[in-house]
C-alpha positions in Angstrom: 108.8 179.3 195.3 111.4 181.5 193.4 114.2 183.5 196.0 115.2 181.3 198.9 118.3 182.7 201.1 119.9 180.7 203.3 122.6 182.0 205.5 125.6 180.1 206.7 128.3 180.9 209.2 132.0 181.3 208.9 131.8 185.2 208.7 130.2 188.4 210.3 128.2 190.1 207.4 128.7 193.5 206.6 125.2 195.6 206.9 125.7 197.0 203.4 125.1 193.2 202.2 121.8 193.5 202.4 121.1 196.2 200.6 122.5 193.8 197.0 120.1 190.7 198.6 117.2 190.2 196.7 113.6 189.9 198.3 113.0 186.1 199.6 110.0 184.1 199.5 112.1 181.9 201.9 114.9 182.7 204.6 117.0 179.4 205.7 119.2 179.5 208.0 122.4 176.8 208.7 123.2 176.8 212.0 125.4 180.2 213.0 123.6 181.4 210.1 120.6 182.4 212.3 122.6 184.9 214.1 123.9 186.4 211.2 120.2 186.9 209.3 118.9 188.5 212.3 121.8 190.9 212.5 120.7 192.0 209.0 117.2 192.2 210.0 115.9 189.0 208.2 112.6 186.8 209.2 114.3 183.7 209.6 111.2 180.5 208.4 113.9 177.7 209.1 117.0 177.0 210.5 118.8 173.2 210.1 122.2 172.0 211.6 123.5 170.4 214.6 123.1 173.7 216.9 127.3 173.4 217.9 127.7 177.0 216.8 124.5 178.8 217.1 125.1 181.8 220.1 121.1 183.3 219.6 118.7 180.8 222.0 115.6 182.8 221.4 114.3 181.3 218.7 110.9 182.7 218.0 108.0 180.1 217.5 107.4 180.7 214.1 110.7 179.3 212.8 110.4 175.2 211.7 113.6 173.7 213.4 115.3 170.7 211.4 117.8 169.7 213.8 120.5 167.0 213.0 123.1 165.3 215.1 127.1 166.6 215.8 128.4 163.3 214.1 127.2 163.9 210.8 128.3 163.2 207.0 127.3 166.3 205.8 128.2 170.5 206.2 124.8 172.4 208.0 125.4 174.4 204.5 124.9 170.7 202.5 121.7 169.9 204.9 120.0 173.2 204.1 120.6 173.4 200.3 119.4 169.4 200.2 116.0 170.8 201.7 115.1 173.8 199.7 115.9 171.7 196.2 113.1 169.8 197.5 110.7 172.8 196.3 112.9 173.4 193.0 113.0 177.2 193.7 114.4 179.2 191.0 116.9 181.0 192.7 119.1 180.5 195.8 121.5 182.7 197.3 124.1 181.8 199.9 124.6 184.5 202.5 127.8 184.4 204.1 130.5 181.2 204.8 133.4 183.1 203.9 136.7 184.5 205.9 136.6 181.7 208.5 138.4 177.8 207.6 139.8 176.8 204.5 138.7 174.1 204.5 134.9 175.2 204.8 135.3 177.9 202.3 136.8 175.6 199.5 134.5 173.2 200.3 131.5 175.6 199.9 132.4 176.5 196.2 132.6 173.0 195.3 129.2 172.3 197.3 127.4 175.2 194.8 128.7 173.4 191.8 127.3 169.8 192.4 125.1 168.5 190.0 122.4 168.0 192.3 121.3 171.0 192.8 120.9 171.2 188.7 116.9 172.2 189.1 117.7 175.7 190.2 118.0 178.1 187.6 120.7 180.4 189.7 122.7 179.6 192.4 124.6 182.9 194.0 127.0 183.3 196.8 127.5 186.4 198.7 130.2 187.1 201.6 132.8 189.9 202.1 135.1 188.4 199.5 132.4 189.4 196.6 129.7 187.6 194.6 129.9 184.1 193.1 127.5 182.5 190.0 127.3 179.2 189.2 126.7 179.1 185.2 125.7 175.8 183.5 124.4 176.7 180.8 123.8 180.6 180.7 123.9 183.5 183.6 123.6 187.2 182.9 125.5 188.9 185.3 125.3 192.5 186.0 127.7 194.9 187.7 129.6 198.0 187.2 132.2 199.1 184.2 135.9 197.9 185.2 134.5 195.2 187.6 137.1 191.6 187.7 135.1 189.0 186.6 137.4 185.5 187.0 135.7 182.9 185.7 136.6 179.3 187.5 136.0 175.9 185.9 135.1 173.5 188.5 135.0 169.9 188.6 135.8 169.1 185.1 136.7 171.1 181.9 133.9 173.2 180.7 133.5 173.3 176.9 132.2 175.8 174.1 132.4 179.2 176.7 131.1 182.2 174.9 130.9 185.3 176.7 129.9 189.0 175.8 130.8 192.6 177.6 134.0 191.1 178.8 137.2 193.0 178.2 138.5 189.8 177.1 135.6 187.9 175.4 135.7 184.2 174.8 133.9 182.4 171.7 133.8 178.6 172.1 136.4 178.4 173.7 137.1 175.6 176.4 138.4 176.2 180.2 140.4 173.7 181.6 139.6 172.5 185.1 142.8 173.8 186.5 143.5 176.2 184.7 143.7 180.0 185.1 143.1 181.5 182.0 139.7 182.5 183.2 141.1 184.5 185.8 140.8 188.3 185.9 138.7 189.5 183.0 137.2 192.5 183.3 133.6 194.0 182.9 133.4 196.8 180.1 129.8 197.4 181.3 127.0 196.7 183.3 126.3 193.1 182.0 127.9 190.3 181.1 126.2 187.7 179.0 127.7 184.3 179.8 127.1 180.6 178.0 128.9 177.5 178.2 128.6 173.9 176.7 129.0 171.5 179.4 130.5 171.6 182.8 130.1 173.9 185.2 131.7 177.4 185.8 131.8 179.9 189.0 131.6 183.5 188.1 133.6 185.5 190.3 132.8 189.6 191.0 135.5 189.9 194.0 134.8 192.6 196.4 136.6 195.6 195.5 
């Protein structure tokens, strides 16, 4: 398996998001999620939660249900990444989750960062704010000339960054978790070649 999307709730996507998705072998959705992929016209092949927030109660046939109680230890978002690492797919791209509680959205960019989602290659995050990539060792990230690009430690320091087609480019260098001198960079083309030592470092591209 290589693209798996998996929508999540939180937000009402904007049509125009799907045009930047890329083509899935695998549509996931958590919970609210559901109503949100068919709104963009996605096949939806599985949709886990608790069902609290779902408003769509057609659910065709075809999609495999993994339902899990209210009183639960973990976000619908947690539940669905924790199945599709089962499969190791190269890349997963979170649809969504954004614009709603606080608490949910700070909780979902620490989610993307954990370490046990290590066996995928790229982990993305989409909503209305902009894109997120996790890097953990190297992401090429393309965009447009003049772009932000704020690049987050998270969890812990992250050691020997080097970057190339930043405005400001770093060599070696080491971001302190909590600190902001990541923040703001800019794009002077369409890619942005990113490596890092250990840790692990969000990617911002804020919707502009």
């Amino acid at each position: 398996m290589d693209t798996v999307l998996i929508f999540t709730g939180s937000e009402a996507p904007q049509i125009e998001m799907s045009e930047d998705l890329p083509k899935p072998d695998l549509v996931v959705a958590a919970d609210s999620g559901y109503d949100y992929a068919v709104r963009l016209g996605f096949r939806v092949d599985v949709l886990v939660g608790d069902m609290d927030s779902i408003t769509n109660t057609e659910i065709p046939g075809h999609v495999i249900i993994e339902r899990h109680p209210t009183d639960k230890d973990a976000s619908d978002l947690d539940l669905a990444l924790d199945l599709v690492v089962r499969d190791a797919p190269e890349r997963v791209v979170i649809v969504g989750g954004a614009g709603g509680r606080l608490d949910h959205e700070l909780s979902t960019a620490g989610l993307l960062c954990s370490d046990r989602w290590r066996r995928i290659d790229e982990v993305d995050w989409v909503s209305t704010r902009g894109w997120a990539y996790v890097v953990r060792r190297r992401r090429i990230i393309h965009g447009d000339a003049g772009s932000t690009l704020s690049l987050v430690p998270m969890g812990g320091d992250v050691t020997d960054v080097h970057t190339r087609g930043l405005k400001w480019d770093l060599d070696g260098d080491t971001l302190a978790y909590g600190s902001t001198r990541g923040l703001s960079n800019v794009m002077r083309g369409p890619i942005a070649d990113i490596r890092i030592g250990e840790g692990c470092l969000l990617a911002v591209v804020p919707a502009g």
